[in-house]
N, CA, C and O atoms as CSV, one atom per row, in Angstrom:
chain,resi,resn,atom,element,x,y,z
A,1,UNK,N,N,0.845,-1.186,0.000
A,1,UNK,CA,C,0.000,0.000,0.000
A,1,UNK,C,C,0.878,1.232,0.000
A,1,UNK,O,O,1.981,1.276,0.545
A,2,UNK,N,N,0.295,2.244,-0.663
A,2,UNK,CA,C,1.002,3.437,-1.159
A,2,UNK,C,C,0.911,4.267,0.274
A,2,UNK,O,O,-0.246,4.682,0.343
A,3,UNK,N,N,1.503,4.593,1.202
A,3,UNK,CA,C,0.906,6.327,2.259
A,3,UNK,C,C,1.771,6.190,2.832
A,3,UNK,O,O,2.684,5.378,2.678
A,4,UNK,N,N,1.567,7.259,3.877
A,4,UNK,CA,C,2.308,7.825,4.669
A,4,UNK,C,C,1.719,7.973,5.761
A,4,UNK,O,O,0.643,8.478,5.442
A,5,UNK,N,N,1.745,7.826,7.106
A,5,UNK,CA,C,1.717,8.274,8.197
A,5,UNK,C,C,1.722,9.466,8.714
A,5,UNK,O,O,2.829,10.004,8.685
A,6,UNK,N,N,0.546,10.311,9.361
A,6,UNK,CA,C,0.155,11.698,9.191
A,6,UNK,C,C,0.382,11.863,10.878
A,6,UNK,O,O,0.505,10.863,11.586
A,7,UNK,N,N,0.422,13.202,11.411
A,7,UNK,CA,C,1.055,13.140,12.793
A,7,UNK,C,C,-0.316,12.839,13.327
A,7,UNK,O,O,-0.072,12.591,14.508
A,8,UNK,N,N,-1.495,12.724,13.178
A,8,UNK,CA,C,-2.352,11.959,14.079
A,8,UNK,C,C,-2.185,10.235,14.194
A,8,UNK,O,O,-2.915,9.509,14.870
A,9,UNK,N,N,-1.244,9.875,13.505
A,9,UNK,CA,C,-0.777,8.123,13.494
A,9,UNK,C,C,-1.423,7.297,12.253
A,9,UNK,O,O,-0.987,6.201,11.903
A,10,UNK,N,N,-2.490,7.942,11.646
A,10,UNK,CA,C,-3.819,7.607,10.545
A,10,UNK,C,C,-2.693,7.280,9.685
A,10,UNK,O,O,-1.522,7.583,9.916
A,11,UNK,N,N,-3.080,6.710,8.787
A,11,UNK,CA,C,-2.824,6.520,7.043
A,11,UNK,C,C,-3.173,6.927,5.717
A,11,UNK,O,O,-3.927,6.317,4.958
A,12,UNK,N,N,-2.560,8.024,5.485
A,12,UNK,CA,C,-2.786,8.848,4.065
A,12,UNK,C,C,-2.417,8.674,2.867
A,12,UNK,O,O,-1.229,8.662,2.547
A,13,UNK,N,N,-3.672,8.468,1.798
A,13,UNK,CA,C,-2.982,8.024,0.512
A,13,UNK,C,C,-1.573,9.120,0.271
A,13,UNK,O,O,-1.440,10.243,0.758
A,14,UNK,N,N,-0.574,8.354,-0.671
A,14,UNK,CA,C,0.161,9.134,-1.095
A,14,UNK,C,C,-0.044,9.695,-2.433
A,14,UNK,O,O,0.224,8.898,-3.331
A,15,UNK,N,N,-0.485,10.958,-2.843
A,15,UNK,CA,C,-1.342,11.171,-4.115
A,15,UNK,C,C,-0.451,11.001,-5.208
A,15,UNK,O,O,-0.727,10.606,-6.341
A,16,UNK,N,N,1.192,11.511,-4.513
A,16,UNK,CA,C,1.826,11.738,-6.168
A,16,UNK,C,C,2.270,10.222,-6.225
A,16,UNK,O,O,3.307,10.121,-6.880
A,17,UNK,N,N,1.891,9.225,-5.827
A,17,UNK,CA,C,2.278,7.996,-6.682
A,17,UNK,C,C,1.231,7.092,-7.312
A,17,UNK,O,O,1.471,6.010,-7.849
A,18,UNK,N,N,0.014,7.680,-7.177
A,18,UNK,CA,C,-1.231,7.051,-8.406
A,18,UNK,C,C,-0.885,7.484,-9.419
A,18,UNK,O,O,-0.573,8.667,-9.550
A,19,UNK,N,N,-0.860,6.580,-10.415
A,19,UNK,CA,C,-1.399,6.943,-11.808
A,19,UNK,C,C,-1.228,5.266,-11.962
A,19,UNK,O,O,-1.474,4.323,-11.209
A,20,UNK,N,N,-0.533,5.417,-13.699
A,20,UNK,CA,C,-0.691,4.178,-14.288
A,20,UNK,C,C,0.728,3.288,-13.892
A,20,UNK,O,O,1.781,3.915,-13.781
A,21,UNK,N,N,0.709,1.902,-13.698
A,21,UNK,CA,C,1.483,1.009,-13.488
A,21,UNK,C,C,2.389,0.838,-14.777
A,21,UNK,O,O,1.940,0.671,-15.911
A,22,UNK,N,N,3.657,0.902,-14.454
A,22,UNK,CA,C,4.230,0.308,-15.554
A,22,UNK,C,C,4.692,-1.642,-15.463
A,22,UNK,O,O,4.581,-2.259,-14.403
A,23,UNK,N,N,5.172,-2.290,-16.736
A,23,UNK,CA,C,5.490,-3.549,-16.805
A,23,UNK,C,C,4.205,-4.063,-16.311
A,23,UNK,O,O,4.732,-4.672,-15.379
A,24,UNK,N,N,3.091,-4.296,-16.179
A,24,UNK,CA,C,1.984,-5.236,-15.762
A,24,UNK,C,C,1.839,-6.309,-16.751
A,24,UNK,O,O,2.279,-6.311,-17.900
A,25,UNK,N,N,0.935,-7.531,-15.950
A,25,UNK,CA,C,1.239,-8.781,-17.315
A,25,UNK,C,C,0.477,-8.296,-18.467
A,25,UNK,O,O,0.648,-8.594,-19.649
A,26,UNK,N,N,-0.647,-7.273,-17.803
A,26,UNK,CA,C,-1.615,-6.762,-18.946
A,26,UNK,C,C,-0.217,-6.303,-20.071
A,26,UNK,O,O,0.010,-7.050,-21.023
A,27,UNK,N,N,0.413,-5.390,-19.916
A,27,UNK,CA,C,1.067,-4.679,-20.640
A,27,UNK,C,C,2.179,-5.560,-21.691
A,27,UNK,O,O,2.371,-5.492,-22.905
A,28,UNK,N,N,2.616,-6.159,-20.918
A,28,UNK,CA,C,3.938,-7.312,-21.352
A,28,UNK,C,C,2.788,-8.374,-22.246
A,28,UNK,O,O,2.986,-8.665,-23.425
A,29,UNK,N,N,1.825,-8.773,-21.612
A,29,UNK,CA,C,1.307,-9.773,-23.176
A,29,UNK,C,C,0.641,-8.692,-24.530
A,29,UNK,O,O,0.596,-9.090,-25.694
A,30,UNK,N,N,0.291,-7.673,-24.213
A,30,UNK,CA,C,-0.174,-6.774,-25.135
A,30,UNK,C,C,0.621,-6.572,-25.925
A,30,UNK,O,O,0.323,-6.766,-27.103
A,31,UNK,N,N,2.391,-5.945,-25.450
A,31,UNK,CA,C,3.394,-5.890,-26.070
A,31,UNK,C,C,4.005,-6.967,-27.045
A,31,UNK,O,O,4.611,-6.761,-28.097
A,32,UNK,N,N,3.742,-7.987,-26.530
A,32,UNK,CA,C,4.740,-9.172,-27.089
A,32,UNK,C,C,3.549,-10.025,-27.580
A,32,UNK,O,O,3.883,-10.648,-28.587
A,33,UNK,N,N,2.878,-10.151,-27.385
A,33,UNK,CA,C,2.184,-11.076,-28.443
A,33,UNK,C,C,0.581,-10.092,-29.014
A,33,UNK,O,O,0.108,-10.300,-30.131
A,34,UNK,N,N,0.016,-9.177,-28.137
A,34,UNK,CA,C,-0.699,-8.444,-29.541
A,34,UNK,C,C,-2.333,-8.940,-28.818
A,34,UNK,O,O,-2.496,-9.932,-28.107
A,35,UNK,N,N,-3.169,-8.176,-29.140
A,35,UNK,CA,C,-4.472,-7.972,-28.412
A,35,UNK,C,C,-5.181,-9.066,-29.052
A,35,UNK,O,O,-5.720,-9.936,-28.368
A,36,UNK,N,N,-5.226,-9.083,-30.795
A,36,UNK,CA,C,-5.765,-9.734,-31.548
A,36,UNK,C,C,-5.265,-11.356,-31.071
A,36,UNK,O,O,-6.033,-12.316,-31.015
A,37,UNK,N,N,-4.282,-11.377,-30.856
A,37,UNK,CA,C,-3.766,-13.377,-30.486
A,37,UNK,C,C,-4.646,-13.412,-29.531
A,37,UNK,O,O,-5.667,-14.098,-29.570
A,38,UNK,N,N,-4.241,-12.518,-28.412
A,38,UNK,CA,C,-4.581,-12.649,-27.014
A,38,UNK,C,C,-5.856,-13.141,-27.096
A,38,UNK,O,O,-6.216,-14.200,-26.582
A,39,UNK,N,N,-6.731,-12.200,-27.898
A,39,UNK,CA,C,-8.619,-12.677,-27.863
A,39,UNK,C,C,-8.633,-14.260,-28.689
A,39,UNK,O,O,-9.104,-15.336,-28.323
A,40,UNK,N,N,-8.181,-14.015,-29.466
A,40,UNK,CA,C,-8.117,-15.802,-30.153
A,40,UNK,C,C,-8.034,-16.674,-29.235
A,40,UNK,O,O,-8.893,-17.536,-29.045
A,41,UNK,N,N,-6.713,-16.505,-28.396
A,41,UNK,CA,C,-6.488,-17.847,-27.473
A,41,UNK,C,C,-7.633,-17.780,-26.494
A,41,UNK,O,O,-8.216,-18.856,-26.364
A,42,UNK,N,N,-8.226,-16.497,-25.573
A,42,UNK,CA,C,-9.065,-16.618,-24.685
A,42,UNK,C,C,-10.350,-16.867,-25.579
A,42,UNK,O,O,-11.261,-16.750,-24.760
A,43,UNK,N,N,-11.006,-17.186,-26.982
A,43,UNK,CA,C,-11.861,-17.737,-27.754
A,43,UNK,C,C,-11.818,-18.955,-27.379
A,43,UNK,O,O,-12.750,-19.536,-26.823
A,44,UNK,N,N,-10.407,-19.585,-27.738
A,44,UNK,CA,C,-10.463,-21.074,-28.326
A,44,UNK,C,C,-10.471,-21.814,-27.237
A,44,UNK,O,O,-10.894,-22.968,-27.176
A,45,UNK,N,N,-9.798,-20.894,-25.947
A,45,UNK,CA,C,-9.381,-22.017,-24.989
A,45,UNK,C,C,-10.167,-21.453,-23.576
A,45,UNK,O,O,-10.112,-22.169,-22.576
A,46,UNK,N,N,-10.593,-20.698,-23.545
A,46,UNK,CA,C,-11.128,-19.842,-22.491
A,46,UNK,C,C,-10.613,-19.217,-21.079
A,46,UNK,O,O,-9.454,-19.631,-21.064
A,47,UNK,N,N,-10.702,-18.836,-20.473
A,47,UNK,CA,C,-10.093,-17.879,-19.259
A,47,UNK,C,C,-8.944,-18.796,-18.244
A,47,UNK,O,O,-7.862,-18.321,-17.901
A,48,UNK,N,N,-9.386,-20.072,-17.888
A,48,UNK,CA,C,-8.034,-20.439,-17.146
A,48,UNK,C,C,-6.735,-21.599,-18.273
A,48,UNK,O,O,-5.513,-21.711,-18.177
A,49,UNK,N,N,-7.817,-22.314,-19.321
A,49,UNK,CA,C,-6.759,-22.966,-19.740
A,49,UNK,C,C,-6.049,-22.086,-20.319
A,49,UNK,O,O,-4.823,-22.189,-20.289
A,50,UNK,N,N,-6.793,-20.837,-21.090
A,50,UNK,CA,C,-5.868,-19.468,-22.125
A,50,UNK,C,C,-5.149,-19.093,-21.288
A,50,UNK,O,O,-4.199,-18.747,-21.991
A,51,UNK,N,N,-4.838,-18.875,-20.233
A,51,UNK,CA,C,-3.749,-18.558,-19.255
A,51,UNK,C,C,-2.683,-19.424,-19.328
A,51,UNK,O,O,-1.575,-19.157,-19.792
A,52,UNK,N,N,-3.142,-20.742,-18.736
A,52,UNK,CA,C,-2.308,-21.627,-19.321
A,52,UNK,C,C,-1.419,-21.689,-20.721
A,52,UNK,O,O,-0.213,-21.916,-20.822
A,53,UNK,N,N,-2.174,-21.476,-21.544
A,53,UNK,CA,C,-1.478,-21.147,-23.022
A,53,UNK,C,C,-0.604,-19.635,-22.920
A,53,UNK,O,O,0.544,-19.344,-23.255
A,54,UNK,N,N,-1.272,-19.153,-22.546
A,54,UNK,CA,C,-0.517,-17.837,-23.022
A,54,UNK,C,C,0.843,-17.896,-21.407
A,54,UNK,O,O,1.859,-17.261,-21.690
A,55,UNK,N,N,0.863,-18.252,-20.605
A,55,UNK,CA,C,2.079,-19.036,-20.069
A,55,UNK,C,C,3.142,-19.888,-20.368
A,55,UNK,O,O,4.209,-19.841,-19.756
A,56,UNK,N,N,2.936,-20.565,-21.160
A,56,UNK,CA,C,3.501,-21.293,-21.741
A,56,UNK,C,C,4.294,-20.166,-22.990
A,56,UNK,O,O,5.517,-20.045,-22.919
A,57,UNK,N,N,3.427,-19.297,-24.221
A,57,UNK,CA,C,4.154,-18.399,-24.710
A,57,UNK,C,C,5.193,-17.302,-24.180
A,57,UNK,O,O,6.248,-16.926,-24.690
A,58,UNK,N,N,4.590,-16.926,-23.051
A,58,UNK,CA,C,5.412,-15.887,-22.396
A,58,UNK,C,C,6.556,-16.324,-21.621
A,58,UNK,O,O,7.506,-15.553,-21.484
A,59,UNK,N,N,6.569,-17.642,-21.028
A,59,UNK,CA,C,7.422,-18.458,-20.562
A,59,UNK,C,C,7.275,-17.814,-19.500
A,59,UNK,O,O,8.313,-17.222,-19.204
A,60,UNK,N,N,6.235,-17.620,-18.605
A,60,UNK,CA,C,6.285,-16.631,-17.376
A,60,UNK,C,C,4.825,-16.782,-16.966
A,60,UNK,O,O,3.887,-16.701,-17.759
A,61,UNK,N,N,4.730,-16.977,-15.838
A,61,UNK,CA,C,2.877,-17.227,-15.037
A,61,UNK,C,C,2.103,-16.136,-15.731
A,61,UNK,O,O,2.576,-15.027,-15.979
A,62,UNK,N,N,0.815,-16.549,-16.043
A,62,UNK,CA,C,-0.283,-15.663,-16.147
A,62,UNK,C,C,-1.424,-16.095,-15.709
A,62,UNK,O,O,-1.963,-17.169,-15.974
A,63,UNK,N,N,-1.840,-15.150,-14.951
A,63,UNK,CA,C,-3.547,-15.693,-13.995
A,63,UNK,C,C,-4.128,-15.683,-14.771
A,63,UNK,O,O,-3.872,-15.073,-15.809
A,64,UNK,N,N,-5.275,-16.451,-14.531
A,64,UNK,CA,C,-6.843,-15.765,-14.929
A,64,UNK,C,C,-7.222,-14.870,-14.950
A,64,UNK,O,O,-7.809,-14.316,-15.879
A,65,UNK,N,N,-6.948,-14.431,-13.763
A,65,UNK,CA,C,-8.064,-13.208,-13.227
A,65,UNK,C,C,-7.159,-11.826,-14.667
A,65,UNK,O,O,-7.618,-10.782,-15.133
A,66,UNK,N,N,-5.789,-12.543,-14.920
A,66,UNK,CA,C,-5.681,-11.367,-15.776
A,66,UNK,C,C,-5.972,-11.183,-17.924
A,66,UNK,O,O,-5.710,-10.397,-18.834
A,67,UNK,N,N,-6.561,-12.330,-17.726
A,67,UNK,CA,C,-7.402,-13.009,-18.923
A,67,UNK,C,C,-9.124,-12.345,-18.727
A,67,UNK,O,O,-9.922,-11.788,-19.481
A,68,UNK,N,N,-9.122,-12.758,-17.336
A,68,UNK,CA,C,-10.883,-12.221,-16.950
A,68,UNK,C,C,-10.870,-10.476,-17.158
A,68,UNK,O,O,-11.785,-9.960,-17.800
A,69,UNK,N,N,-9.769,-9.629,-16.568
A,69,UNK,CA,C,-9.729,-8.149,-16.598
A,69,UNK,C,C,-9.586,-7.908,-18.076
A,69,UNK,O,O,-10.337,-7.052,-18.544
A,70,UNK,N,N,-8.551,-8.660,-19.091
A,70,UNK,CA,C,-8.823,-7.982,-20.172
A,70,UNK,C,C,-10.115,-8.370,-20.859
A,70,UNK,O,O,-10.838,-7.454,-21.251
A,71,UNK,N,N,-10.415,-9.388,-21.011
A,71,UNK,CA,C,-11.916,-9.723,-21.378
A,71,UNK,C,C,-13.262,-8.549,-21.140
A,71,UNK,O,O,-14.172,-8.089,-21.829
A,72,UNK,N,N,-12.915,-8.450,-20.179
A,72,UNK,CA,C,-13.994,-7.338,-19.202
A,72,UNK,C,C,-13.330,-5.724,-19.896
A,72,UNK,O,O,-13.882,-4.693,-20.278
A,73,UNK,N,N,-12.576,-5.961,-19.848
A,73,UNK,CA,C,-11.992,-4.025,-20.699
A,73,UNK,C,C,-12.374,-4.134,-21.976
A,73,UNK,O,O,-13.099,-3.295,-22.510
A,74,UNK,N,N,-11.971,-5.057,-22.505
A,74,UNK,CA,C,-11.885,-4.950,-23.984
A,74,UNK,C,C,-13.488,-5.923,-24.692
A,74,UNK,O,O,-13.733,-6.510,-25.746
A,75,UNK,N,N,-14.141,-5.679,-23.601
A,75,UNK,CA,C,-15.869,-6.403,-24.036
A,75,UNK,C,C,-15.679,-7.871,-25.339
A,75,UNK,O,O,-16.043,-7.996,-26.509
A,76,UNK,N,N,-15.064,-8.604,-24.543
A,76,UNK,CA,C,-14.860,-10.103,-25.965
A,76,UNK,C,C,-16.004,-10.669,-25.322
A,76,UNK,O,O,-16.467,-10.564,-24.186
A,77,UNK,N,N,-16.384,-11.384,-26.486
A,77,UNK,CA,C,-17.561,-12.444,-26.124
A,77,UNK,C,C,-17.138,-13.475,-27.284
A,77,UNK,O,O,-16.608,-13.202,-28.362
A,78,UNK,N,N,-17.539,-14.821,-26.741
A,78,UNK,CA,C,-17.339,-15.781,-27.471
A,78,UNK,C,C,-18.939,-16.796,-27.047
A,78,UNK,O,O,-19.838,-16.597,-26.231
A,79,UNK,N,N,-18.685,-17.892,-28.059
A,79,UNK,CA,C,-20.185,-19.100,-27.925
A,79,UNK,C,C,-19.518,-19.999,-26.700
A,79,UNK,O,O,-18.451,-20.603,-26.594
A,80,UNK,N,N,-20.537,-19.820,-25.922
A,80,UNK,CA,C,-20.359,-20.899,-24.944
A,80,UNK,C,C,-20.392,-22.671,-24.977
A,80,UNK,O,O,-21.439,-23.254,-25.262
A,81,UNK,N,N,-19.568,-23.158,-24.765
A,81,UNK,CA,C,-19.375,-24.560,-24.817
A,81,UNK,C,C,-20.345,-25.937,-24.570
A,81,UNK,O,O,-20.456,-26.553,-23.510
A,82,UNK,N,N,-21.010,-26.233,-25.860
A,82,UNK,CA,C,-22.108,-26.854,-25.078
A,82,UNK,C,C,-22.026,-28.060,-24.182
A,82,UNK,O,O,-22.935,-28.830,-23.872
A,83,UNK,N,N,-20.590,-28.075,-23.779
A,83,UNK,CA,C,-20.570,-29.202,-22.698
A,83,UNK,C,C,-20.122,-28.331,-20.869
A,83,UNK,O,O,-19.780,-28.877,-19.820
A,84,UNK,N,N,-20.281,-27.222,-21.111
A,84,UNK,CA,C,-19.963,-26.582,-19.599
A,84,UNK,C,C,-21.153,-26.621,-18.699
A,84,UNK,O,O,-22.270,-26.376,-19.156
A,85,UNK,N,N,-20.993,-26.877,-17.612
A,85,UNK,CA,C,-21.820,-26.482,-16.562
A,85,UNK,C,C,-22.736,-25.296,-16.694
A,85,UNK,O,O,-23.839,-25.275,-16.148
A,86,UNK,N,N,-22.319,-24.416,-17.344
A,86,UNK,CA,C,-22.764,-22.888,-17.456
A,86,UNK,C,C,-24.135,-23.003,-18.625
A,86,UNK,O,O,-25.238,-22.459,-18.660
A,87,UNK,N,N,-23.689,-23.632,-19.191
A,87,UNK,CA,C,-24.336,-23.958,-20.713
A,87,UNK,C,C,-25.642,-24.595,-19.694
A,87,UNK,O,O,-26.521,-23.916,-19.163
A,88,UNK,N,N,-25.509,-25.761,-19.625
A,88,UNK,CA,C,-26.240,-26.430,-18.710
A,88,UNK,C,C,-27.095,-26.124,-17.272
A,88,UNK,O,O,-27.978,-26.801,-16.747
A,89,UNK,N,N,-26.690,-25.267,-16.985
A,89,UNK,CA,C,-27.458,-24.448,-16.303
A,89,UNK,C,C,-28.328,-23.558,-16.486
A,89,UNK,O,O,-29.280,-23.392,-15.724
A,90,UNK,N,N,-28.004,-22.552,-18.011
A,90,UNK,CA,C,-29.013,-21.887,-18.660
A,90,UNK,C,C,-30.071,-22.589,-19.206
A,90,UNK,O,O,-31.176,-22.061,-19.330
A,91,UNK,N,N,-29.772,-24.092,-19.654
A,91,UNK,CA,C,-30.622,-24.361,-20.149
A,91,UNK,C,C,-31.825,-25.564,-19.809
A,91,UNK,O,O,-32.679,-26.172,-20.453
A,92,UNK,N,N,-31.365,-25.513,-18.467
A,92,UNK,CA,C,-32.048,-26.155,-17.299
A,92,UNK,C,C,-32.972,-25.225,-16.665
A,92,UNK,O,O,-34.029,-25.580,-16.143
A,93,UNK,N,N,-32.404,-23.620,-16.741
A,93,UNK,CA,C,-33.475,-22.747,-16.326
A,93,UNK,C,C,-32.882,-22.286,-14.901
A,93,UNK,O,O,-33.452,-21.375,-14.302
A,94,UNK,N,N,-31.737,-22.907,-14.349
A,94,UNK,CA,C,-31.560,-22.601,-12.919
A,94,UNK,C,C,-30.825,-21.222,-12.599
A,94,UNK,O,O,-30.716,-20.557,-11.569
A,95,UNK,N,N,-30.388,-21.075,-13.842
A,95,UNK,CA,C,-29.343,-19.547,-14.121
A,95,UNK,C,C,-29.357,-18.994,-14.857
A,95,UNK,O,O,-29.472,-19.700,-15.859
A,96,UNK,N,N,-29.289,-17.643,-15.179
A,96,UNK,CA,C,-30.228,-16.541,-16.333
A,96,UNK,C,C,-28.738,-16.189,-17.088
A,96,UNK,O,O,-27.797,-15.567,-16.595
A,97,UNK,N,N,-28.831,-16.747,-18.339
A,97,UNK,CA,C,-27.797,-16.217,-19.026
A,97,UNK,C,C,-27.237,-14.996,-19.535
A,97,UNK,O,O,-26.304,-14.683,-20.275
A,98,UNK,N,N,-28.453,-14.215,-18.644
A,98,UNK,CA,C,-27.781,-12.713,-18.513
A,98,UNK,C,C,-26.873,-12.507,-17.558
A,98,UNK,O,O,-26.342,-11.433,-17.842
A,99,UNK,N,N,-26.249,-13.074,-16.278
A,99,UNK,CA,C,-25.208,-13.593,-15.973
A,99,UNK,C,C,-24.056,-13.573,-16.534
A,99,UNK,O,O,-23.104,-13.047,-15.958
A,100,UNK,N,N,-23.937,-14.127,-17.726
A,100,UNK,CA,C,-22.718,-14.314,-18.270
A,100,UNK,C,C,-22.432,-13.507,-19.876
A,100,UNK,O,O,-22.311,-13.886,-21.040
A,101,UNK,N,N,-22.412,-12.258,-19.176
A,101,UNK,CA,C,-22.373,-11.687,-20.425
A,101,UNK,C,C,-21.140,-11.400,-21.342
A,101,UNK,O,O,-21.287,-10.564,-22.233
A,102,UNK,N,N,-20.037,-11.976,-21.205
A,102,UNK,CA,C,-18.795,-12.756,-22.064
A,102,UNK,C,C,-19.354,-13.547,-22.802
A,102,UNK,O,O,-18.552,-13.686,-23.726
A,103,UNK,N,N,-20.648,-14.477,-23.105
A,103,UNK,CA,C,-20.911,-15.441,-23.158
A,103,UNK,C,C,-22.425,-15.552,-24.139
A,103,UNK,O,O,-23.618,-15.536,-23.838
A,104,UNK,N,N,-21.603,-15.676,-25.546
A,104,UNK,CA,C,-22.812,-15.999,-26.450
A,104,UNK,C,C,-23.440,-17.111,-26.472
A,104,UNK,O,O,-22.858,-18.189,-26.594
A,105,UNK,N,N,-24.736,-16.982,-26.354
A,105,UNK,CA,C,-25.659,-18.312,-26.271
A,105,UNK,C,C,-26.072,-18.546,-27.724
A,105,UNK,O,O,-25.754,-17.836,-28.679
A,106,UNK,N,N,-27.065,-19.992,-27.757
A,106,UNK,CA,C,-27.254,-20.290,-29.014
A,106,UNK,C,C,-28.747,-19.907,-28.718
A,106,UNK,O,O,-29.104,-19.812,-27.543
A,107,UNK,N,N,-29.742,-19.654,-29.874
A,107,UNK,CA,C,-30.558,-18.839,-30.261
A,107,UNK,C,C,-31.737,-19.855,-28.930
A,107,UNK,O,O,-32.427,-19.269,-28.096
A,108,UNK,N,N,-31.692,-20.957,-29.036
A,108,UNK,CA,C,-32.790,-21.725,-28.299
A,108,UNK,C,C,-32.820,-21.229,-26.992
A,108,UNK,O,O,-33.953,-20.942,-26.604
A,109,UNK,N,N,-31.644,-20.991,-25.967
A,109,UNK,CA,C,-31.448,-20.391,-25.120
A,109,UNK,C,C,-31.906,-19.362,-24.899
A,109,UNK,O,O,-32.320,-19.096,-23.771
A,110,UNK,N,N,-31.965,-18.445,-25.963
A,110,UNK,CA,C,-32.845,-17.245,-25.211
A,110,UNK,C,C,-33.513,-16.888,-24.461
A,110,UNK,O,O,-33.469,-15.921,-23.701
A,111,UNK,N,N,-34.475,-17.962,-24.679
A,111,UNK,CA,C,-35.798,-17.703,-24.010
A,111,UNK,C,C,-35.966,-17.941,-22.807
A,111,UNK,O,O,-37.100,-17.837,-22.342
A,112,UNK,N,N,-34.637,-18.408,-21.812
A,112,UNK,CA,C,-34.158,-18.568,-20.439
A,112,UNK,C,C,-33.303,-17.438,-19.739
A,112,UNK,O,O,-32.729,-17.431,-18.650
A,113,UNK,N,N,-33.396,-16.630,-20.584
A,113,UNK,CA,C,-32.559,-15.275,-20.615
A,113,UNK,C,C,-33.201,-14.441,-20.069
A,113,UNK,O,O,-32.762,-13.295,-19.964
């Protein structure tokens, strides 16, 4: 955490060190392999195995959660897998596939939406 200690003992942001982060994995896979791959692999393979993949390219860990943040910035949506739990749940009725809005359904589904 960024502050400083104020003479009442409290904890004060330190203002002049917000802004933007440099080197983040966001930044380093953007750089080196390119927005357009990036969405392909999180297409083909989806949020934790595409991590996996794109780990393996970078030769260096990459989370999910930083597959899930660019997904979420950069609004990708792909067809959902008709063998996932998720799939199966929309279309059981138990979960509203407005929920998963990364997540193109097939036209029959709708109507659980």
């Amino acid at each position: 955490m960024v502050g400083i200690i104020s003479k009442e003992g409290k904890m004060d942001r330190d203002n002049k060190n917000i802004g933007t982060r440099k080197n983040t994995m966001t930044q380093k896979l953007t750089n080196k392999i390119g927005l357009e791959e990036i969405e392909k692999i999180w297409i083909q393979f989806g949020m934790y195995r595409g991590a996996e993949e794109l780990s393996k390219l970078m030769q260096e860990y990459v989370s999910f959660s930083t597959l899930r943040y660019m997904s979420q910035k950069y609004d990708w949506k792909r067809h959902v897998n008709k063998n996932s739990p998720i799939y199966k749940g929309v279309m059981a009725g138990t979960v509203p596939a407005s929920f998963y809005k990364h997540l193109i359904f097939p036209k029959e589904e709708n109507e659980n939406v």
